[in-house]
DSSP file (Angstrom, degrees, kcal/mol; ACC not computed):
  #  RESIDUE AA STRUCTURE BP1 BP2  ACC     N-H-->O    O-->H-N    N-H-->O    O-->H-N    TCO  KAPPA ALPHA  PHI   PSI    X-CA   Y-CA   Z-CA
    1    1 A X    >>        0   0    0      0, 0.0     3,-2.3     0, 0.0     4,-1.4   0.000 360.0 360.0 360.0 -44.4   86.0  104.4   80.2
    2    2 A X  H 3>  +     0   0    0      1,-0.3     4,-1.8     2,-0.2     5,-0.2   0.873 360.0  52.4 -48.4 -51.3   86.8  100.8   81.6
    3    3 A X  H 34 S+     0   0    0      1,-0.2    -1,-0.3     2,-0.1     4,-0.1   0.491 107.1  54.5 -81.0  20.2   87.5  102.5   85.0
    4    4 A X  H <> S+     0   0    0     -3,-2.3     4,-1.0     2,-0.1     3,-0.4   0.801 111.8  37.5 -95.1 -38.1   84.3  104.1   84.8
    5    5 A X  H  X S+     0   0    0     -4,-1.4     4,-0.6     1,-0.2    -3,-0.2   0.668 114.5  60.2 -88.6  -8.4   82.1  101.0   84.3
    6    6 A X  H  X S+     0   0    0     -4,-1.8     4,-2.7    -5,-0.3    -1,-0.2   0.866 108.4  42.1 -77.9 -14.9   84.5   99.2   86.8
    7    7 A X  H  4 S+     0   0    0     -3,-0.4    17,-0.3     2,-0.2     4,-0.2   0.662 110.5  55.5 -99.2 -13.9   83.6  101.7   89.5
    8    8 A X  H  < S+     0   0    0     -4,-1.0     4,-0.3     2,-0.2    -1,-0.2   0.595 109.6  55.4 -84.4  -2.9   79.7  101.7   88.6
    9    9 A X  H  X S+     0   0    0     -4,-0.6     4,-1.1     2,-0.1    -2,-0.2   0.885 108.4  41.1 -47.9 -69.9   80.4   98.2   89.2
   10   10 A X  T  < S+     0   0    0     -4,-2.7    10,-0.7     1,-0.2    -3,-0.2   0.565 111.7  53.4 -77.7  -9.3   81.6   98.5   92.4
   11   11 A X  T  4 S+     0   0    0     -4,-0.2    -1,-0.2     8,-0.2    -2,-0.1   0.718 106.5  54.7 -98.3 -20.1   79.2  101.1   93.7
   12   12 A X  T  4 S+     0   0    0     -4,-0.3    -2,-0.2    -5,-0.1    -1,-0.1   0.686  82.6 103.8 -98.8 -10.3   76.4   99.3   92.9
   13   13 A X  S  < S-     0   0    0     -4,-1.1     7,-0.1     1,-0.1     5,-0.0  -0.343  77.6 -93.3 -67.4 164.6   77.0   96.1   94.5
   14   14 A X    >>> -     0   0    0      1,-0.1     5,-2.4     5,-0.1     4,-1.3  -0.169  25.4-121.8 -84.5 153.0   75.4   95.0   97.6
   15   15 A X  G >45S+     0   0    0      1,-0.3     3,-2.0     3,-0.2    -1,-0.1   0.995 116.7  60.1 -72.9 -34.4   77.1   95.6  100.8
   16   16 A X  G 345S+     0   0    0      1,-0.3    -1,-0.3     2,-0.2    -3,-0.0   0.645 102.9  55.6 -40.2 -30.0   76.9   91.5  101.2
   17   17 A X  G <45S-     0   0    0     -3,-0.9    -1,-0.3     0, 0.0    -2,-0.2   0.490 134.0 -89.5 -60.9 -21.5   79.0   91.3   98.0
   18   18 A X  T <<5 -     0   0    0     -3,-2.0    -3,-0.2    -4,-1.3    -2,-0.2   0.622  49.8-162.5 116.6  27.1   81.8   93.5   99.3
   19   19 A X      < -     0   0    0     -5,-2.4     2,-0.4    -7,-0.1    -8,-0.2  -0.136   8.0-152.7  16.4 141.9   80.4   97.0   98.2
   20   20 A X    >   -     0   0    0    -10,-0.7     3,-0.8    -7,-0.1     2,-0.5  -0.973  10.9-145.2-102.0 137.2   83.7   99.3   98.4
   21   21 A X  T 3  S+     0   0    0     -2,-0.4   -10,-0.1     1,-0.3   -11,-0.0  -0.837  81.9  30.3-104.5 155.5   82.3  102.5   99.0
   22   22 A X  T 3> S+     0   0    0     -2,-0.5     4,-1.0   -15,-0.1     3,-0.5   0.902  77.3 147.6  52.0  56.1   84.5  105.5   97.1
   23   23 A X  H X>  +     0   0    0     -3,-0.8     4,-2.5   -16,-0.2     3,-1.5   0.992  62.6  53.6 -56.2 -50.6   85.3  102.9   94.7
   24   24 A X  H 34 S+     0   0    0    -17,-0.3    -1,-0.2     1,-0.3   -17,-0.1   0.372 109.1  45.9 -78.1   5.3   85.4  105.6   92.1
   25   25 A X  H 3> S+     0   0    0     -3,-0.5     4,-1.9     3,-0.1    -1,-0.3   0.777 114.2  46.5 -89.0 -47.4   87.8  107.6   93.8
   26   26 A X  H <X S+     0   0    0     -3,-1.5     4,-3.3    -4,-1.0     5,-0.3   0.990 112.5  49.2 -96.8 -82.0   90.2  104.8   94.7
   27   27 A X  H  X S+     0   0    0     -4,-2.5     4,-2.0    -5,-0.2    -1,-0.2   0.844 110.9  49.8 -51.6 -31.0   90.2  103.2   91.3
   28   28 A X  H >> S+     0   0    0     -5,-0.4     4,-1.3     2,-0.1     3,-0.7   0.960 114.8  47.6 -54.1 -72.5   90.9  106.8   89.6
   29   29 A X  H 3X S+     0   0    0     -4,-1.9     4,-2.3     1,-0.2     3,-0.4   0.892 112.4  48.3 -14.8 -68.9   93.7  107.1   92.2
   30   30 A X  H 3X S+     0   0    0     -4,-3.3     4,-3.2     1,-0.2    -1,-0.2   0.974 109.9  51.0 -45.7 -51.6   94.8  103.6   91.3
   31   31 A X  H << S+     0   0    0     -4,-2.0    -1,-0.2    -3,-0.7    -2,-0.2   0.833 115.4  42.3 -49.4 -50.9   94.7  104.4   87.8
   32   32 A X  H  < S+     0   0    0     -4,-1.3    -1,-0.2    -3,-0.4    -2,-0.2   0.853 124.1  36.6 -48.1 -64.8   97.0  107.8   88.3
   33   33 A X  H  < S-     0   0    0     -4,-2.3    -2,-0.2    -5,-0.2    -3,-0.2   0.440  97.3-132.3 -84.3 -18.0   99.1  106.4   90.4
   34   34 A X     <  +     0   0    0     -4,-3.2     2,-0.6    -5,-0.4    -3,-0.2   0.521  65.1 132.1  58.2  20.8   99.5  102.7   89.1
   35   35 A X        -     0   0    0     -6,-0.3     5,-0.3    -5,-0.2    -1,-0.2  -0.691  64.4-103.1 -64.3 111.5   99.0  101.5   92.7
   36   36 A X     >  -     0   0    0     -2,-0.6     4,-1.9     1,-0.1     5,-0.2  -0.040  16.9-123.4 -48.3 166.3   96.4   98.7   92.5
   37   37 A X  H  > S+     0   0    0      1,-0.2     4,-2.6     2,-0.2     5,-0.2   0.891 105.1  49.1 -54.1 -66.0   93.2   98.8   93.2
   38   38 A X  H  4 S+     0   0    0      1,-0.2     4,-0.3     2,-0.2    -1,-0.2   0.816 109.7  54.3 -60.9 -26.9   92.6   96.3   95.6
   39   39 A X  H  > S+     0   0    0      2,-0.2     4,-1.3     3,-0.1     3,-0.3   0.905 107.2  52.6 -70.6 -31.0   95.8   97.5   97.8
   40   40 A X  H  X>S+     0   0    0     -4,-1.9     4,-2.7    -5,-0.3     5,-0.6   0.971 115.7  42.1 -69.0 -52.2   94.3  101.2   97.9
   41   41 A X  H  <5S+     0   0    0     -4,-2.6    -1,-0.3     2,-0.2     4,-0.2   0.674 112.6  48.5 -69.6  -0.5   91.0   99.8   99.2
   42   42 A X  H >45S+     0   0    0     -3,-0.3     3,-3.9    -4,-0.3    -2,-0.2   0.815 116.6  47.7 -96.5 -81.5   92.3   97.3  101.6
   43   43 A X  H >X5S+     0   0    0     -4,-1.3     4,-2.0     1,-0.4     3,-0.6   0.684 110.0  48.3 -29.7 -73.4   94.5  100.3  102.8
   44   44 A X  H 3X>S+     0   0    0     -4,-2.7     6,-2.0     1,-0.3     4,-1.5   0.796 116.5  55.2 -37.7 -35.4   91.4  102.6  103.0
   45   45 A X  H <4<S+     0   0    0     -3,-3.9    -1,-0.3    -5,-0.6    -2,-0.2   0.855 113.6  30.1 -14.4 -87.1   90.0   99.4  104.9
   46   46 A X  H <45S+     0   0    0     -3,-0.6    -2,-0.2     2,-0.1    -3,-0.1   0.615 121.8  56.6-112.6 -47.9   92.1   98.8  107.5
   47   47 A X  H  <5S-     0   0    0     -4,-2.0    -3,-0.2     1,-0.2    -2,-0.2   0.878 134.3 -12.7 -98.5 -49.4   93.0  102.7  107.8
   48   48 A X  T ><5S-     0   0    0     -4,-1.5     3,-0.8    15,-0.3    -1,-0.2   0.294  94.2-111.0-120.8   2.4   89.4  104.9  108.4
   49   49 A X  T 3 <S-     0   0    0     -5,-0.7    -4,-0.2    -6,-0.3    -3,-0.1   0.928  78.7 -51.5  47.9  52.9   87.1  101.7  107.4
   50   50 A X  T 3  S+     0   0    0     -6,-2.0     2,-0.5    13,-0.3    -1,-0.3   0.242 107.2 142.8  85.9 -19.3   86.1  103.7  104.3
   51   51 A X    X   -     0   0    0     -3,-0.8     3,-2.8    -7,-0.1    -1,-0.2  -0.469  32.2-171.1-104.6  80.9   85.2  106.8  106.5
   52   52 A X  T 3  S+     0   0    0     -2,-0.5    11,-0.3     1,-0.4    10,-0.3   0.742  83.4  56.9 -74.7  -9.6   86.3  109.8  104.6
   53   53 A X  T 3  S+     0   0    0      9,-0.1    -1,-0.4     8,-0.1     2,-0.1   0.046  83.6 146.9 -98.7  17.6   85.6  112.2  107.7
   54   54 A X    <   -     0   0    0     -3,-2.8     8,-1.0     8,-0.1     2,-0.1  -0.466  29.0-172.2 -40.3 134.4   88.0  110.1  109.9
   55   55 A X        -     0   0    0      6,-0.2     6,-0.1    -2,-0.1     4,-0.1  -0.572  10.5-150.5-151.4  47.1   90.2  111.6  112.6
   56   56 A X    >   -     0   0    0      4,-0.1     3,-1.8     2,-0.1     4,-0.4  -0.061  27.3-120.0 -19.1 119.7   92.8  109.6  114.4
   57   57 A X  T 3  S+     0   0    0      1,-0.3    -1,-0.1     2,-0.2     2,-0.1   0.938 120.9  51.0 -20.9 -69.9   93.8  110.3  117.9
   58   58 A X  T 3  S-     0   0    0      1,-0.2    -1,-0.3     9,-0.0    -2,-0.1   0.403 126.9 -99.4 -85.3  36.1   97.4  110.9  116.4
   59   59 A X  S <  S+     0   0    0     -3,-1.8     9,-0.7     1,-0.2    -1,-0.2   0.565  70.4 150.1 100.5  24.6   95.9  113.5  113.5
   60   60 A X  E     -A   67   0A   0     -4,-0.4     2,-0.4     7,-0.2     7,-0.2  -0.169  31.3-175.0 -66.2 142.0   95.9  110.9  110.5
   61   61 A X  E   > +A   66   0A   0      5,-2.8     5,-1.5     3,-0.2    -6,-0.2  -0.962  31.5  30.2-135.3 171.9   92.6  112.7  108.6
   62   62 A X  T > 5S-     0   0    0     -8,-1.0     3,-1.1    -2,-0.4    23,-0.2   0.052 101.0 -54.7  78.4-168.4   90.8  111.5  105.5
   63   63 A X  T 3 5S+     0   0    0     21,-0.4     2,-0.9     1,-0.4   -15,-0.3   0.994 137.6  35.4 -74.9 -55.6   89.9  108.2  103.7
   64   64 A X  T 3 5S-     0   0    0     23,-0.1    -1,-0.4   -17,-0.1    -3,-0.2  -0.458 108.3-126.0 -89.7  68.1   93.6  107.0  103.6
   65   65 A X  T < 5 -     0   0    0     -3,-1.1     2,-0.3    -2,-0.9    -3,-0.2   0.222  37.8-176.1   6.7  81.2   94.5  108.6  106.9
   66   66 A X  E   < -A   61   0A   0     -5,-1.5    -5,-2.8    18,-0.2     2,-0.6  -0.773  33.8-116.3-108.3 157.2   97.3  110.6  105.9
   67   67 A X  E >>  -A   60   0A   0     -2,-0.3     3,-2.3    -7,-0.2     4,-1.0  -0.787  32.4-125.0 -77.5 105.0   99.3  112.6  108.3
   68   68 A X  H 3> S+     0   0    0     -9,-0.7     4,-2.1    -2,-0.6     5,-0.3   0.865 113.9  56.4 -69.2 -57.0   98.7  116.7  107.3
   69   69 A X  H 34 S+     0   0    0      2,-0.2    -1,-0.4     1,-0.2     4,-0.3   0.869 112.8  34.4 -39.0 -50.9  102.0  117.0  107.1
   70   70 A X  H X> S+     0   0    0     -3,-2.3     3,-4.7     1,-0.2     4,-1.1   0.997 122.3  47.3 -50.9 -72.5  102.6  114.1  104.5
   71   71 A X  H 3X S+     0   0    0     -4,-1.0     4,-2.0     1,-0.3    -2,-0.2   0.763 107.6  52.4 -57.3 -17.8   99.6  114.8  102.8
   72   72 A X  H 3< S+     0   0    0     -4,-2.1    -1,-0.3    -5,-0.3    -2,-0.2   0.663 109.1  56.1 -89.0  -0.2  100.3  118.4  102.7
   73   73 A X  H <> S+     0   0    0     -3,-4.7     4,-0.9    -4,-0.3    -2,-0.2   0.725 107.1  46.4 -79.4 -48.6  103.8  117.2  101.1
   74   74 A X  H  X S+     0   0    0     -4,-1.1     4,-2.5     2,-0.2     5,-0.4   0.817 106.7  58.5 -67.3 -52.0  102.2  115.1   98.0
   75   75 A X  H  <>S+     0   0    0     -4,-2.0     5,-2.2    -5,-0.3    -2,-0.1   0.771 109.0  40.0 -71.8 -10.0   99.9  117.7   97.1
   76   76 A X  H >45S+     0   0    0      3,-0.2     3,-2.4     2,-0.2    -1,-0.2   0.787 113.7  59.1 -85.1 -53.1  102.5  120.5   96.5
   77   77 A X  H 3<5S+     0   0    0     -4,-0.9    -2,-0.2     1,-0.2    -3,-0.1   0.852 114.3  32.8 -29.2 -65.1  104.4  117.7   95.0
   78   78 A X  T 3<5S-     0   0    0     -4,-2.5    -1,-0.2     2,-0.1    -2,-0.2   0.320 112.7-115.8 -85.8  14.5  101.5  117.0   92.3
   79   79 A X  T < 5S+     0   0    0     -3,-2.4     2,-0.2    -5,-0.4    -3,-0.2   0.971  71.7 130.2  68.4  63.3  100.6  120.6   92.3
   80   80 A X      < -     0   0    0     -5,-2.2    -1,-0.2    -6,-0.1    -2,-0.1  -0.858  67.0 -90.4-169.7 117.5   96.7  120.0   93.9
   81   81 A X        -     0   0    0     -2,-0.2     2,-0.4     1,-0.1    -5,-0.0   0.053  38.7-120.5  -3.1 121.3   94.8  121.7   96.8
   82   82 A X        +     0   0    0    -10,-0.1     2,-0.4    11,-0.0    -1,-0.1  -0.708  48.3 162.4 -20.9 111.7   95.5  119.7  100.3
   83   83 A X        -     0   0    0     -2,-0.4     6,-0.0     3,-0.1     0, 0.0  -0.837  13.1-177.5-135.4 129.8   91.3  118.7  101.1
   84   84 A X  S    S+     0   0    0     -2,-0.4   -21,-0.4     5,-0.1   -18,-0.2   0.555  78.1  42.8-119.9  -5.7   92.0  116.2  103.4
   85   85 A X  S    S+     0   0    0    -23,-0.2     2,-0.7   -24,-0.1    -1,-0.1   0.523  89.0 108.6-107.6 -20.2   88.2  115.2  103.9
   86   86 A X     >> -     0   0    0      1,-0.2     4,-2.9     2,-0.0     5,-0.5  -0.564  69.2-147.2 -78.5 104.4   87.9  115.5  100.0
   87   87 A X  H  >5S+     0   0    0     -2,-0.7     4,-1.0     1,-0.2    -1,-0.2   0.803  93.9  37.0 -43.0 -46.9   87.5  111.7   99.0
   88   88 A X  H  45S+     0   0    0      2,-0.2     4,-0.2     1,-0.1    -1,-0.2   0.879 110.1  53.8 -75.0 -30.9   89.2  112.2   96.0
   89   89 A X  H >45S+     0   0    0     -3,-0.2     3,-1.0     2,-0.2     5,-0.3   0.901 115.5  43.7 -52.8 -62.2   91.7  114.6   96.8
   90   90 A X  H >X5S+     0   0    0     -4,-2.9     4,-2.5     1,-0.4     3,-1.2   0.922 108.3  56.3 -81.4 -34.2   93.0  112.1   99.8
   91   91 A X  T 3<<S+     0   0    0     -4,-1.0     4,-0.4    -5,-0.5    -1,-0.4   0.724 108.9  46.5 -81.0   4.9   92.8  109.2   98.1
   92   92 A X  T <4 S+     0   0    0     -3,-1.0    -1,-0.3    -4,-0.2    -2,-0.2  -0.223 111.6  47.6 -65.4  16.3   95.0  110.6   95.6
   93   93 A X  T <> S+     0   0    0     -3,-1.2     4,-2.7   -29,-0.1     5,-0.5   0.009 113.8  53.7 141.4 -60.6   97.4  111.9   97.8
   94   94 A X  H  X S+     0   0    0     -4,-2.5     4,-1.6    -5,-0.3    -2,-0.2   0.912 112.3  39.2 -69.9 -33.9   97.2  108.5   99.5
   95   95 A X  H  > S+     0   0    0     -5,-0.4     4,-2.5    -4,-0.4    -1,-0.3   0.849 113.1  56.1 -91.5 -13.5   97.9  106.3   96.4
   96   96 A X  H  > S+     0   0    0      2,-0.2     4,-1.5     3,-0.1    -2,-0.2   0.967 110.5  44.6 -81.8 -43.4  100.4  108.7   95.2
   97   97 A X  H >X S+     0   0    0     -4,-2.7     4,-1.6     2,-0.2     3,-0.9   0.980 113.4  52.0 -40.7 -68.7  102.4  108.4   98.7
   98   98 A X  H 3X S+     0   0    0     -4,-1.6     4,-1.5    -5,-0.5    -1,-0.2   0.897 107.4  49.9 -46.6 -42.8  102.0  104.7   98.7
   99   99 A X  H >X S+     0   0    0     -4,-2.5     4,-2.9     1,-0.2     3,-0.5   0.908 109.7  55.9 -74.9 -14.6  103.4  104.3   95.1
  100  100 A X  H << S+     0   0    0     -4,-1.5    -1,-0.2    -3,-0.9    -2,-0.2   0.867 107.6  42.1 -68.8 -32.4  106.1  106.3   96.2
  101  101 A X  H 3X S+     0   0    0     -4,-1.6     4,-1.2     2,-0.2     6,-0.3   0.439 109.2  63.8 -85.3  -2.2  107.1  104.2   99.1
  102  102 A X  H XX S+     0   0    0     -4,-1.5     4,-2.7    -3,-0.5     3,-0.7   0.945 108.8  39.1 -57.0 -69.6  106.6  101.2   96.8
  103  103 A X  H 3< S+     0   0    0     -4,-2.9    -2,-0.2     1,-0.3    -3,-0.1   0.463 113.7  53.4 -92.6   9.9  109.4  102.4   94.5
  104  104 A X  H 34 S+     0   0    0     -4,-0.2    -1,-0.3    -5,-0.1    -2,-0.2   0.778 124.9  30.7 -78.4 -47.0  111.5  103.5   97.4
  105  105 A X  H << S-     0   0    0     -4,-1.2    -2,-0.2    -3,-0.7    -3,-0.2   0.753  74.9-153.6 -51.2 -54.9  110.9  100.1   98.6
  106  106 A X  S  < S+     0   0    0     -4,-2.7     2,-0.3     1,-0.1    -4,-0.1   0.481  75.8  86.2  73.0   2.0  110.5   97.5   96.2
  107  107 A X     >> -     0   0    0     -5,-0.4     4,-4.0    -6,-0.3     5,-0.6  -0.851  65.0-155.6-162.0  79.5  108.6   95.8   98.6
  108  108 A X  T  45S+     0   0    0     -2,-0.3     4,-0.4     3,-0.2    -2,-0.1   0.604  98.3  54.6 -64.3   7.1  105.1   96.0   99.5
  109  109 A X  T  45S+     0   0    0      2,-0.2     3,-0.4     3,-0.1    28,-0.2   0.987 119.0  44.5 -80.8 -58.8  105.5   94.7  103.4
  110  110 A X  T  >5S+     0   0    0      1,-0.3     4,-1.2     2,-0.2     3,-0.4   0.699 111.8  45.4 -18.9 -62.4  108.1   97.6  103.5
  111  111 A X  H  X5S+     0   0    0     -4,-4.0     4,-0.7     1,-0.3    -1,-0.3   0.695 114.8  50.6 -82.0 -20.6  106.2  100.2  101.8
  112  112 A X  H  ><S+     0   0    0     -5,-0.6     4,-0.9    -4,-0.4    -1,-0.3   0.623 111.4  52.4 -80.7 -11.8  103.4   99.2  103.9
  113  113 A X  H  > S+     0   0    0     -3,-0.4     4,-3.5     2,-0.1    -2,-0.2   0.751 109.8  41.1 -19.9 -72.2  105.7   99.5  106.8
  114  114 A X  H  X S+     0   0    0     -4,-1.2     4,-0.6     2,-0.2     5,-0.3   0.464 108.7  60.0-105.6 -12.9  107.0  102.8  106.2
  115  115 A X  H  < S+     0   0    0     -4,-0.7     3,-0.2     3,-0.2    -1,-0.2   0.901 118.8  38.1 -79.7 -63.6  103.0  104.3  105.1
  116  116 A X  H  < S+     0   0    0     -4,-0.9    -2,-0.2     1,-0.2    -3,-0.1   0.867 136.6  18.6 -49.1 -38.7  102.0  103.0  109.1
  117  117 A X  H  < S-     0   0    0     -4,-3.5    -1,-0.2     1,-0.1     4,-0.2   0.738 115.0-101.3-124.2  14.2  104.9  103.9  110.6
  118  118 A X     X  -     0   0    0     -4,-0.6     4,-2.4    -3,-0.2    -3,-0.2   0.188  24.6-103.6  92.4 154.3  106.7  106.4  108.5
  119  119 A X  H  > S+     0   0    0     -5,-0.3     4,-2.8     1,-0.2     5,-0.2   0.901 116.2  67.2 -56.8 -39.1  109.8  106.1  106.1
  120  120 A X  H  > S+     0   0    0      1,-0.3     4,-1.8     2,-0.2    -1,-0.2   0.900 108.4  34.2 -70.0 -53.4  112.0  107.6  108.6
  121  121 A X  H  > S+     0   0    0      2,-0.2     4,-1.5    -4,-0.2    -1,-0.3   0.839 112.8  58.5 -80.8 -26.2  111.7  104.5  111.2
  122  122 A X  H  X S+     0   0    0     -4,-2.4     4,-1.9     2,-0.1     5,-0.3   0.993 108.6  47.5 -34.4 -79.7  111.5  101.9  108.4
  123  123 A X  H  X S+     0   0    0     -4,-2.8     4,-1.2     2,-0.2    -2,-0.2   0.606 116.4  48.6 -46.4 -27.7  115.1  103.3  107.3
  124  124 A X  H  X S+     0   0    0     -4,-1.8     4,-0.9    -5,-0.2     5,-0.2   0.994 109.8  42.4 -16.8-112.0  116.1  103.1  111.1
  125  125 A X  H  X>S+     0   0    0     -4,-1.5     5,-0.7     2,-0.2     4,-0.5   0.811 120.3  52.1 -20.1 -54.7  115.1   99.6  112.1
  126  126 A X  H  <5S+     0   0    0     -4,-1.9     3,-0.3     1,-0.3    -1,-0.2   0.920 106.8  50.8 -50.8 -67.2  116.7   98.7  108.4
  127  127 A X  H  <5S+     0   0    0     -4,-1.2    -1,-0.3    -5,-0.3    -2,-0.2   0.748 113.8  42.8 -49.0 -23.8  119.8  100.4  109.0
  128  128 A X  H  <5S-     0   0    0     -4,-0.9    -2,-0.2     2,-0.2    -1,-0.2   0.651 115.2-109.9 -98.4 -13.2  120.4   98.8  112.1
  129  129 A X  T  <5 +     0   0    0     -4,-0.5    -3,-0.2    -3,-0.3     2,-0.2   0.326  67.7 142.5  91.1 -26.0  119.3   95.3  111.1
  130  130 A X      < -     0   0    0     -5,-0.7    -1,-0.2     1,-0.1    -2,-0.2  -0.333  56.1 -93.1 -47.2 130.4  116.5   95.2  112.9
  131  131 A X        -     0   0    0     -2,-0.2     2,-0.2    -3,-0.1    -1,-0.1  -0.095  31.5-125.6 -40.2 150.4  113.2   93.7  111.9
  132  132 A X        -     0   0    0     -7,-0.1     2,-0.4    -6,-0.0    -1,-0.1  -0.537  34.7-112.1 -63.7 144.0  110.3   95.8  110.3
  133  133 A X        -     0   0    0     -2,-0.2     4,-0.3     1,-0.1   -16,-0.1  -0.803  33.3-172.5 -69.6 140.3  107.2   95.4  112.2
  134  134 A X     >  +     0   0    0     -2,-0.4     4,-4.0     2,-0.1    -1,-0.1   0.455  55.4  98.3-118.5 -15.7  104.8   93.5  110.1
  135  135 A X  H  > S+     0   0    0      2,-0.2     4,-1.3     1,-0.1    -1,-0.1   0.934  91.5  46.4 -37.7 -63.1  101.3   93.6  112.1
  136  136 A X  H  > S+     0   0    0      1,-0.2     4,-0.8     2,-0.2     3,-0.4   0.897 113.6  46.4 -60.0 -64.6  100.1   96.5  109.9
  137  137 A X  H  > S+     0   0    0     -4,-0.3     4,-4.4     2,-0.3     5,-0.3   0.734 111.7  51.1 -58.9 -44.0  101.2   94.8  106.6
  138  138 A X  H  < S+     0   0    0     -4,-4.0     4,-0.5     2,-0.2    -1,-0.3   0.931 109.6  53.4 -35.7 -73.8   99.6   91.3  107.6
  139  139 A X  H >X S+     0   0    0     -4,-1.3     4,-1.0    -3,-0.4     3,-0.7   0.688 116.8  36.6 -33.6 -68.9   96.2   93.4  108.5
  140  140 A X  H 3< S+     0   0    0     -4,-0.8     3,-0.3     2,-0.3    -1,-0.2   0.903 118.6  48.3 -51.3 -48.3   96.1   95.1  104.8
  141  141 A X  T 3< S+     0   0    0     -4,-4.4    -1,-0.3     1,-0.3    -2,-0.2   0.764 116.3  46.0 -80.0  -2.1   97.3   92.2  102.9
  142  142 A X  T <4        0   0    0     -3,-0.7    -1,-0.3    -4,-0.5    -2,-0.3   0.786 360.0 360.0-101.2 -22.8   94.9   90.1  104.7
  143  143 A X     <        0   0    0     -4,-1.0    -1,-0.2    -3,-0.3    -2,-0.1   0.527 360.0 360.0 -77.1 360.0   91.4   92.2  104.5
């Protein structure tokens, strides 16, 4: 019930107040996933600017602009339809990915890392000694 009145909260504020528009998608997700709130929506931000019919040049689709391969990877995981346009569906898919690379991580600049630029080149760079890039991570932890 709490994340119900927090998300009529958030849908009814003014866009001058910071409106988050799918609040009530993003805070179920959060809720599910025990990814906060505020990180899914900065993600969701930075990643389609809230824009659940988003389409990235390199084939990212949905509100958290998951990669159909990924996303189509989490949803078998949690046993739920791939909709990739489906606001709830991707943002569920998206916080459930994220927490995953949180607890792979331990580290959300990591895990924020490895959602932009995939786990595979995080674990690279990592291996090697090399720095993470940290542009993406700034951009989220800063919106």
């Amino acid at each position: 019930m709490r994340w119900l009145f927090l998300a009529l909260l958030l849908t009814l504020a003014t866009p001058a107040s910071g409106a988050v528009p799918h609040a009530a998608a993003l805070l179920r997700a959060s809720n599910e996933s025990g990814v906060s709130f505020d990180l899914l929506a900065a993600v969701a931000r930075v990643e389609s600017r809230f824009d659940a019919g988003a389409v990235a040049p390199d084939g990212s689709v949905g509100l958290m602009q998951l990669q159909p391969r990924t996303g189509r990877a989490v949803a078998r995981r949690l046993g739920v339809p791939w909709r990739p346009f489906d606001p709830e569906t991707n943002a569920r898919l998206g916080a459930a990915y994220l927490g995953e690379l949180l607890r792979r991580y331990g580290c959300p600049r990591l895990a924020l890392a490895a959602y932009n630029a995939g786990p595979g080149r995080v674990d690279r760079l990592l291996r090697a000694g090399r720095p993470v890039p940290q542009r993406y991570a700034r951009k989220v932890l800063g919106s």
